[in-house]
N, C-alpha and C positions, 0 to 999 in steps of 0.2 A: 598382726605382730607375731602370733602364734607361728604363724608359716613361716617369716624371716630367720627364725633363729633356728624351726625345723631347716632352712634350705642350707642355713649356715652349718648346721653339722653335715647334712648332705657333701657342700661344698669339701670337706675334709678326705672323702672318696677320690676327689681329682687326684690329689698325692698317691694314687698305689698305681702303678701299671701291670698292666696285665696282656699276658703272652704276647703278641707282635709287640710292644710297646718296650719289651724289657730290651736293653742296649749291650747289658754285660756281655762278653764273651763265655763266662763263668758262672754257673750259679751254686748256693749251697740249699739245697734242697730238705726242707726241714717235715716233720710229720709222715715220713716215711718209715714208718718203724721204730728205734732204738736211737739212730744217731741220726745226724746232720749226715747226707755225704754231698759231697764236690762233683756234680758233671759239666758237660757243655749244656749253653742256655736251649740251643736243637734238639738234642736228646731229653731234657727237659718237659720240653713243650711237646715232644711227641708223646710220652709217655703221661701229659695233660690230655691228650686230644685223644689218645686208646680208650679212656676212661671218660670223655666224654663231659670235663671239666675244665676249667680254666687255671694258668701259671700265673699265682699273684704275686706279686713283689711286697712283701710283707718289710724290710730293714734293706734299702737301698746304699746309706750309707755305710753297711759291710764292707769288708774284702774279700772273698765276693758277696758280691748283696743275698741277701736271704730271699727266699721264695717259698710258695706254700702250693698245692693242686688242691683246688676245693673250688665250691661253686661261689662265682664271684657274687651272685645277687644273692644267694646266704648267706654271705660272708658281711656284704653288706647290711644286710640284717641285721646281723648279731651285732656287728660295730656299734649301729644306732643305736638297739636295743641294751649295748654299752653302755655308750654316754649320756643316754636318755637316765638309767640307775643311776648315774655316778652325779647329775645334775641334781637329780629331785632328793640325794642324802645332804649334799649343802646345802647351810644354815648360813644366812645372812645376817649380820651383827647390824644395826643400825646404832648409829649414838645421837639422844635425844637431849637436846639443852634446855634445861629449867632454868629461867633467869630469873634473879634478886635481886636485893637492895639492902644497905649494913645496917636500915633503920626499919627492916621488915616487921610487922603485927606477929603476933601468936599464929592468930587463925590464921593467916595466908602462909605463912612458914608449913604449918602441919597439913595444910591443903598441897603443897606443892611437897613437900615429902610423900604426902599418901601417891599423890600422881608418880614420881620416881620410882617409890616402890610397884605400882601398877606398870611399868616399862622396865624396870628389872625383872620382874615374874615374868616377862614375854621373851629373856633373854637379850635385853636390848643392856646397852651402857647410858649410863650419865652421864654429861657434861653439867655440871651446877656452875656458871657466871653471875657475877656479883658484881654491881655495877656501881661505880665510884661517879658523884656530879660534882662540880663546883669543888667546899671548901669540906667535905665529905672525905677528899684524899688525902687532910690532914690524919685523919684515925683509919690508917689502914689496919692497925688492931680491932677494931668493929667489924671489917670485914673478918678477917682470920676467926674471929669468936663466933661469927654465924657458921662457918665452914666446920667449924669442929663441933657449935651443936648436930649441924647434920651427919657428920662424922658419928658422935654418940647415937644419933638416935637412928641411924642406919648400920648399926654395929652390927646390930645378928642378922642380914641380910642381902649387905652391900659389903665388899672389900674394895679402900682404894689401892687406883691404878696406876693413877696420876694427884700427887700432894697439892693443896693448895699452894696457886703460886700465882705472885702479882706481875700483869704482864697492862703496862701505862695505867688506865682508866679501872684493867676490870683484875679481880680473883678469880683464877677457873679450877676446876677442881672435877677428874672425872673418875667414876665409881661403877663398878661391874660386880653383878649376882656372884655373889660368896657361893663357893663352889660345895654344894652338897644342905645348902640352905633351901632346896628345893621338899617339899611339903611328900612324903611318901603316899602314895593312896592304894 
């Protein structure tokens, strides 16, 4: 799997053409010095080929497309070596659902809190569902009252995101690490 998603950023290289492959009649010739200038694509590529480098087409959709002289399989390089950083700084959010009941115990309440808070500290979110049976959805206030103990007792650690709110059978209710509630070391 490792190699699929290496060939898939690979794959992102077919988009640049390079010298025979450019079509403009024009190009604007950029990293030459100080400024952008405008030649023909010919003149261009000969001026790749003196120096023993390749004309990449860096912004095709210009007018005229942009181009660069640099070595394309370095060039290639660095691109990877781009998106390879820019992948491994993204943080992936996962949201984890703890499920209840309006007639939940102590101890399984404080147990499924401790677990929340152990999935908050990972940077993940909550989802807390709270499950109505039978003649249970006469007292949807049962439910609400469990949602706001958790509310109280995830006050210094958890901010909600999303208010409890009743949707047919269930209360959902989701909560994300209060920001700066992180433990200094």
């Amino acid at each position: 799997m490792h190699q699929n998603k290496e060939a898939n950023i690979i794959d992102k290289f077919d988009k640049f053409r390079i010298n025979d492959e450019i079509r403009a009649k024009d190009v604007r010739l950029v990293g030459e010095g100080s400024e952008a200038i405008v030649l023909p694509t010919s003149q261009a590529l000969e001026m790749a080929k003196e120096r023993a480098l390749d004309l990449v087409e860096i912004s095709p959709n210009q007018e005229p497309p942009v181009v660069r002289i640099v070595d394309f399989s370095k060039f290639k390089f660095e691109q990877l070596k781009k998106a390879k950083e820019v992948k491994k700084k993204q943080k992936v959010i996962h949201v984890k659902e703890i499920k209840m009941r309006p007639n939940i115990d102590q101890h399984d309440f404080e147990h499924k809190v401790k677990h929340a808070i152990s999935f908050l500290e990972k940077g993940d979110k909550v989802k807390f569902t709270l499950m109505f049976r039978g003649r249970e959805m006469m007292h949807p206030d049962l439910g609400f009252d469990v949602m706001k103990r958790i509310q109280e007792t995830l006050a210094e650690t958890a901010q909600v995101e999303k208010r409890p709110s009743q949707e047919g059978r269930n209360i959902t209710m989701v909560v994300s690490e209060k920001i700066g509630s992180k433990k200094q070391s």
